[in-house]
C-alpha positions in Angstrom: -195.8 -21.3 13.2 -194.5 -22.4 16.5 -195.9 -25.9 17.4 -195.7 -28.3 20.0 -198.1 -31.2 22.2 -199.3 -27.7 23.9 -198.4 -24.8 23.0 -199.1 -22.9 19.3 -198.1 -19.8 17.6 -200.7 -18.6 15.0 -200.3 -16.1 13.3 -203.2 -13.6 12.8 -202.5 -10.6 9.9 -204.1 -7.4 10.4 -204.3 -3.9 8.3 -202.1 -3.3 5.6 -198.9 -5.2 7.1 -199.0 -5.8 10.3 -198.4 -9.1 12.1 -201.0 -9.9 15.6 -200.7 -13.4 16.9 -202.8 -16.2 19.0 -200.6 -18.0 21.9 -202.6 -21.2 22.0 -202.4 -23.7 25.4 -204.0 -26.7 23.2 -204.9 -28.8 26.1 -207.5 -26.6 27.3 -207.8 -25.2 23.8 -207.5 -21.7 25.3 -205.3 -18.4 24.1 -204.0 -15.1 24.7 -204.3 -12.1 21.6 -201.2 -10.8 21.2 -201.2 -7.0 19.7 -204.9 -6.9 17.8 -204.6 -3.9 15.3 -208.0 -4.7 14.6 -210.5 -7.6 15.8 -212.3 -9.7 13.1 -209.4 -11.5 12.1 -209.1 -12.4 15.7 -213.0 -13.2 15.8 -213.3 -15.0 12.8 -209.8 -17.0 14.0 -211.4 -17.7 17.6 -215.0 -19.3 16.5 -213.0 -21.2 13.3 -210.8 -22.8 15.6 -212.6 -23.4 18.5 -210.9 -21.5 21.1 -211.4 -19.6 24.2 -209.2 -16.3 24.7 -208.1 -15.5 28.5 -206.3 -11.9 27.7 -205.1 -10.0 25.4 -201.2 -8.4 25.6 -200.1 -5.3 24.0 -196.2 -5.2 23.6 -196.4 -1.6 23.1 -199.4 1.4 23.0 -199.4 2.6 19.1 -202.9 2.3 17.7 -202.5 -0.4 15.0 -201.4 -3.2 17.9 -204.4 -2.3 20.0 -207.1 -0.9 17.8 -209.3 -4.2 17.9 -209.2 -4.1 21.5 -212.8 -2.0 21.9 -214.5 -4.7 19.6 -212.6 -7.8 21.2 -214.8 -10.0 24.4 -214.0 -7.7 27.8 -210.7 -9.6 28.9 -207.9 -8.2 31.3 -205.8 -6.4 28.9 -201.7 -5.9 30.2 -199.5 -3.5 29.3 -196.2 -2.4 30.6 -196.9 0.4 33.4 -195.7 2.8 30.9 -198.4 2.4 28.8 -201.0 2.1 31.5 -202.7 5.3 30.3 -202.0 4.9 27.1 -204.3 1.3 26.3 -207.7 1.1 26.7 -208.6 -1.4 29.4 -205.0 -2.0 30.8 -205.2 0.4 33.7 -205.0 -3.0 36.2 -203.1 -5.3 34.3 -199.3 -4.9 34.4 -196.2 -6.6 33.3 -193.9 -8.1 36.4 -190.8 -6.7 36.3 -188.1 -8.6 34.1 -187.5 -11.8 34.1 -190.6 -12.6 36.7 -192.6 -15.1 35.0 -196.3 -14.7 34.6 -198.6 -18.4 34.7 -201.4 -19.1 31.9 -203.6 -19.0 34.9 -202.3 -15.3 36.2 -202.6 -14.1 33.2 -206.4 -14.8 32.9 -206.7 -13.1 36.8 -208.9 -15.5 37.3 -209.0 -17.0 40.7 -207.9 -20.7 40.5 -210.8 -23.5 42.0 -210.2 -26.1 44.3 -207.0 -28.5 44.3 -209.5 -31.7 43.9 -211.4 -29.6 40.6 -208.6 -27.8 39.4 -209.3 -25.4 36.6 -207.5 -26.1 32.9 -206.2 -22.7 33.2 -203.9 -24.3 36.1 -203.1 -27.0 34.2 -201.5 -25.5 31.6 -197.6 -25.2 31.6 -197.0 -22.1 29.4 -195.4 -19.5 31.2 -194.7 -15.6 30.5 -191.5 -13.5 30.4 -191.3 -9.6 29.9 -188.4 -8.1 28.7 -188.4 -4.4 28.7 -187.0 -3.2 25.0 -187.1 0.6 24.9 -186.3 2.5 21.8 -189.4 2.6 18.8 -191.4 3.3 22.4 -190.9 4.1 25.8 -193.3 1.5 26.6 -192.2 -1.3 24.3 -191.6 -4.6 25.2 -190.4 -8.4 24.4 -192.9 -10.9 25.4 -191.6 -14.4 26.1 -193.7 -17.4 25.7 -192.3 -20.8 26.9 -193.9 -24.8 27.4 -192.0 -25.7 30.7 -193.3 -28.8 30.1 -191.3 -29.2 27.5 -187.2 -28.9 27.3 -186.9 -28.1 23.6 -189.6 -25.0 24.6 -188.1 -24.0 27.5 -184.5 -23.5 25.9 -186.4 -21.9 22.5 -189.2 -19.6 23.3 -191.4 -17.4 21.0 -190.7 -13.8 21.5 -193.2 -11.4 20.4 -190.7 -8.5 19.5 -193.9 -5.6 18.8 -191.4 -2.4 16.4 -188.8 -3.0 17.8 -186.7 -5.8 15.4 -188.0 -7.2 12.5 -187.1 -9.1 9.5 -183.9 -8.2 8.5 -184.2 -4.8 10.0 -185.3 -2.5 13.1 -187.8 -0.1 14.1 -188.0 3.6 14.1 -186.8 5.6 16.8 -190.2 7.2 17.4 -190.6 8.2 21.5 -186.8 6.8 22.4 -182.8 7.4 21.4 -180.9 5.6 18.8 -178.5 4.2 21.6 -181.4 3.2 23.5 -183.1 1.0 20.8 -179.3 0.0 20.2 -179.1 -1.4 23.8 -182.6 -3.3 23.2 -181.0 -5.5 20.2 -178.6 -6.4 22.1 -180.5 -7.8 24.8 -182.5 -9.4 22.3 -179.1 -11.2 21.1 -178.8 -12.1 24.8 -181.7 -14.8 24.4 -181.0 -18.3 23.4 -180.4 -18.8 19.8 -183.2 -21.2 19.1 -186.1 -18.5 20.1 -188.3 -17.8 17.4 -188.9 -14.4 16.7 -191.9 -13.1 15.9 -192.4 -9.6 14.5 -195.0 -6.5 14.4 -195.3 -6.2 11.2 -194.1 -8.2 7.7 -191.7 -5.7 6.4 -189.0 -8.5 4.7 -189.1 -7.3 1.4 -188.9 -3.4 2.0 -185.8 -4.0 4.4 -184.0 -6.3 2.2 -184.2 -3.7 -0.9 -182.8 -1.3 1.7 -179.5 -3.8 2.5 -179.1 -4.9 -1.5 -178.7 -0.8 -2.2 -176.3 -0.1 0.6 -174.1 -3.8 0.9 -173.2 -6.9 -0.5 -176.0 -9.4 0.9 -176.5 -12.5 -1.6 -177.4 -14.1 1.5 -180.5 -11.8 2.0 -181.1 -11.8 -1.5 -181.2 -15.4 -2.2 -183.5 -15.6 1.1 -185.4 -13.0 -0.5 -185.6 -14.8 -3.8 -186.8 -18.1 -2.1 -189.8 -16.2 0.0 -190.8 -14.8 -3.3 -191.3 -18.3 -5.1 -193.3 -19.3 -2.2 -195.7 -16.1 -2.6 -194.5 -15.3 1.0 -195.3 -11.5 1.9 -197.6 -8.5 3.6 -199.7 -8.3 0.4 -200.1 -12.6 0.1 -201.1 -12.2 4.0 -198.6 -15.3 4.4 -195.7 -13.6 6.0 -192.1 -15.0 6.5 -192.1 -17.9 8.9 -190.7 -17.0 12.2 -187.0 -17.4 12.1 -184.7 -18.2 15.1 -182.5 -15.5 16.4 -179.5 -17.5 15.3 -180.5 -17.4 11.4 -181.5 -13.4 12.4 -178.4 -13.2 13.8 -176.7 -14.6 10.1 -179.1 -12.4 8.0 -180.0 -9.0 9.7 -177.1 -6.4 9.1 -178.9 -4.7 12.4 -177.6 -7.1 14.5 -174.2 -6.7 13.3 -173.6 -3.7 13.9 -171.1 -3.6 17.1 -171.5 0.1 18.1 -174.1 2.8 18.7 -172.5 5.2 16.6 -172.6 3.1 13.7 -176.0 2.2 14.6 -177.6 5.7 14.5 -175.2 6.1 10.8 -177.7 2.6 9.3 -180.8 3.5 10.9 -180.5 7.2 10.0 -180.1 5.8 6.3 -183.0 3.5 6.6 -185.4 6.0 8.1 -184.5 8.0 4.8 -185.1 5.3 2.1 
């Protein structure tokens, strides 16, 4: 979990494996739902903690990261524009094209009061980036959360990666091209090396039993090892804390690999095991 004076990372585990998350601003104990595969996790989450959701963001359209919309409170939903059709209740609410940031306040398209009664929504300093990562989808995307209140934040933000990278591997090339998802890593690898990277679903285990077949990785198995004697996993529902790209960058053979002919050789290997 991502924590500072105002912003928090939570995560919220939905279905079988996959991994839906609560932005919290903590001074106006408000939050945005970050792909809900279903809703009463996010429910039961909301009303234990206190909190008052302003959205809910989808990084891509597949069904288990927006399932729980129908059953969530009626909140503008955003999508990129290439899922507009493709998300129920998105049709008005679209990402900014990259690198345009998005305010706490925008995001709840709410109308902001008065400068002498200003709203908490205005208040708050966390901020939104988009960072279009074609490949597992057409419409996929990187979500970029940052406290610019804060300088350790602002140089390290939490990016919400949806299918498109995750723990020690990458997704599946389901609507786009090999090279395509190749040239989404690597603009992930672009982003400051403190970022903490959080993934779709908790797939740690299954990816490093791919790597320990095909390479020598005592690195990923001894990482392996030690989220094993912490009962860290899909089926504990206590998945592997967010990393930083730099210790992804270490551990994930993925983001090794230097060209896109090697990478469609690895991922053709891992869509077969």
């Amino acid at each position: 979990m991502l924590k500072s004076d105002l912003m928090r990372v939570q995560v919220v585990p939905c279905l079988s494996d996959n991994l839906s998350y609560l932005v919290v601003d903590e001074p106006s104990r408000t939050c945005v739902i970050i792909d809900p595969g279903e809703a009463t996790p996010f429910l039961e989450a909301i009303e234990r903690d206190g909190l008052t959701p302003i959205a809910i963001l989808a990084t891509h359209h597949h069904y288990d990261h927006v399932g729980g919309i129908s059953e969530l409170p009626a909140l503008p939903v955003w999508s990129s524009k290439r899922d507009l059709d493709r998300i129920p209740g998105s049709q008005r609410h679209t990402y900014r094209a990259e690198n345009a940031r998005l305010s706490w306040a925008e995001l709840a398209a709410r109308p902001t009061t008065s400068p002498q009664n200003p709203s908490p929504l205005t208040d708050a300093t966390i901020s939104l980036q988009v960072l279009p990562i074609p490949g597992h989808t057409q419409g996929q995307v990187a979500l970029l959360f940052s406290d610019t209140d804060s300088a350790d934040a602002a140089n390290a933000p939490a990016v919400f990666v949806g299918d498109t990278l995750f723990s020690f591997g990458c997704g599946r090339c389901l609507e786009g091209t090999p090279d395509e998802l190749f040239a989404s890593l690597q603009k992930l690898k672009g982003l400051p090396p403190e970022s903490r990277l959080y993934f779709g679903h908790e797939y740690t285990e299954r990816n490093a039993l791919f790597w320990m077949t095909h390479l020598d990785e005592p690195e990923i198995q001894a990482t392996l090892q030690n989220l094993s004697a912490q009962n860290l996993s899909a089926s504990s529902g206590y998945p592997r804390p967010a990393p930083s790209l730099k210790e992804e960058l270490r551990l994930n053979p993925f983001l090794k690999i230097k060209n896109a002919s090697e990478f469609r050789h690895w991922r053709s290997l891992r869509d077969q095991f």
